[in-house]
C-alpha angles and dihedrals in degrees: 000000000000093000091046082054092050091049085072095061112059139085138248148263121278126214127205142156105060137143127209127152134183089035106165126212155157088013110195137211104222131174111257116221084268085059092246119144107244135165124257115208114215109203114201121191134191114193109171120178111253119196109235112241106264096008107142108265115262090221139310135282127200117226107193118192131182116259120236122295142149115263100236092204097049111017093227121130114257141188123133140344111251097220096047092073103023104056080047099051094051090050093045091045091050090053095059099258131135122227138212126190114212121173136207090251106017132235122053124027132212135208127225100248110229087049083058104099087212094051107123092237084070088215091127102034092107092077112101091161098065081030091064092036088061089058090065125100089204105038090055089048081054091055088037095059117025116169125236135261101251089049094076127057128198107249087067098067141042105223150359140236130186123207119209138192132125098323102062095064077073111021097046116028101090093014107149088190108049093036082056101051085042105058085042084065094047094045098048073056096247125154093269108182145179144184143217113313089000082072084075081084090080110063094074106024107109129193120236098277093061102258130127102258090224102063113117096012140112123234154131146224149155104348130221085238094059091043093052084050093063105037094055094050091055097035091237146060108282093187126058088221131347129255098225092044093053091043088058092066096062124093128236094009121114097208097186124193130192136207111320119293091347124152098266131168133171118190104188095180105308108342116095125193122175122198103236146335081297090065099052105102087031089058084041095053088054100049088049087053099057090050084052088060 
């Protein structure tokens, strides 16, 4: 019952990388110069870059996801949202990057099971995205063997992207190890980005001057909308604290959320932050366009 409840609460796929030309739209009726009614016909075009199969990479980006834990509020088994690394990935794929998984200890990963699209709640079973990734041989030894964290350093990538779900509210938040190979990212000046509760990273990572990266920057993460969504669909608090709560403590930061589990994204210079799994691609597009600048 529970699971059927949380299947209410959740977002939606998002889709990237297409191309479509000669689309016609809101077309109006104006007055010519002779005062005669006429129609004016608005083209729209989308033209998006799309990597060509077996062309050489154009550089590397590091995916980090939170290794398996308990959840102490729930009980459940967590690790990270589906969606938040697979709508990525394939944005990222389609751009021409390269992309390597690491993980906070290291070896098998777990997803959050309501974010599985073969999870018997069916939550999840929309997704035809994670869906095709699973189909893949090399995309599940990916899963089966992460690196950790200690074993990357900054200077061979281009940019970062953190995946959230359930396990980063107690894998990243504190964690020396990622806040520091995440601010070596910001500070070379490199796309370093972050969704939904793996944005709890950022009230305590600090630059190397000692103070808090987000001051003074706009961004989002993980809503108390959302939250109280959740909570009520399940009858308790999924989340041992909340992450907008905990931004609006801070000082000389500006944390912004929009409607309910949108599609919502802030780049402020370098850092990028998305609200929730339905961000991801959107957080990924902009990181992609800042290493096409």
């Amino acid at each position: 019952m529970k699971k059927t409840l949380l299947a209410l609460v959740l977002g939606s796929i998002i889709l990237t990388g297409c191309e479509s030309q000669g689309q016609s739209t809101n077309d109006k009726s104006i007055k010519n110069k002779n005062g005669k009614m006429e129609t004016q016909k608005q083209i729209v075009e989308v033209k998006n870059y799309v990597h060509p199969h077996g062309a050489p990479a154009k550089g590397k980006i590091l995916m980090v996801a939170s290794s398996p834990t308990v959840s102490e509020q729930t009980g459940w088994p967590i690790g990270f949202w589906a969606a938040e690394l697979t709508h990525p990935l394939k944005v990222f794929q389609e751009a021409g990057y390269e992309v390597e998984l690491v993980s906070t200890n290291g070896g098998q990963l777990q997803m959050d099971g309501y974010s599985d699209p073969t999870d018997a709640s069916g939550y999840s079973s929309h997704d035809i995205i994670s869906l095709g990734y699973m189909q893949q041989e090399w995309f599940n030894k990916m899963l089966s063997n992460t690196k950790r964290l200690k074993e990357v350093s900054e200077n061979e990538y281009d940019g970062i992207f953190l995946v959230g779900g359930q396990g980063p509210m107690y894998t990243y938040r504190g964690n020396e190890e990622l806040e520091e190979l995440f601010v070596s990212f910001y500070e070379a000046g490199k796309p370093s980005a972050a969704v939904c509760h793996s944005t709890t990273l950022l009230l305590g990572a600090k630059k190397s001057n000692g103070e808090l990266l987000v001051k003074g920057k706009t961004w989002t993460g993980f809503a108390n909308s959302e939250e109280d969504y959740a909570d009520q669909a399940v009858g308790m608090a999924i989340q041992p604290y909340r992450i907008e709560d905990e931004a609006k403590k801070i000082e000389e930061t500006n944390f912004k959320v929009a409607d309910a589990f949108s599609s919502y994204a802030i780049a402020d210079g370098n850092l990028i932050t998305g609200q929730q799994q339905n961000s991801g691609a959107a957080a990924a597009e902009l990181l992609v366009g800042q290493l096409s600048k």
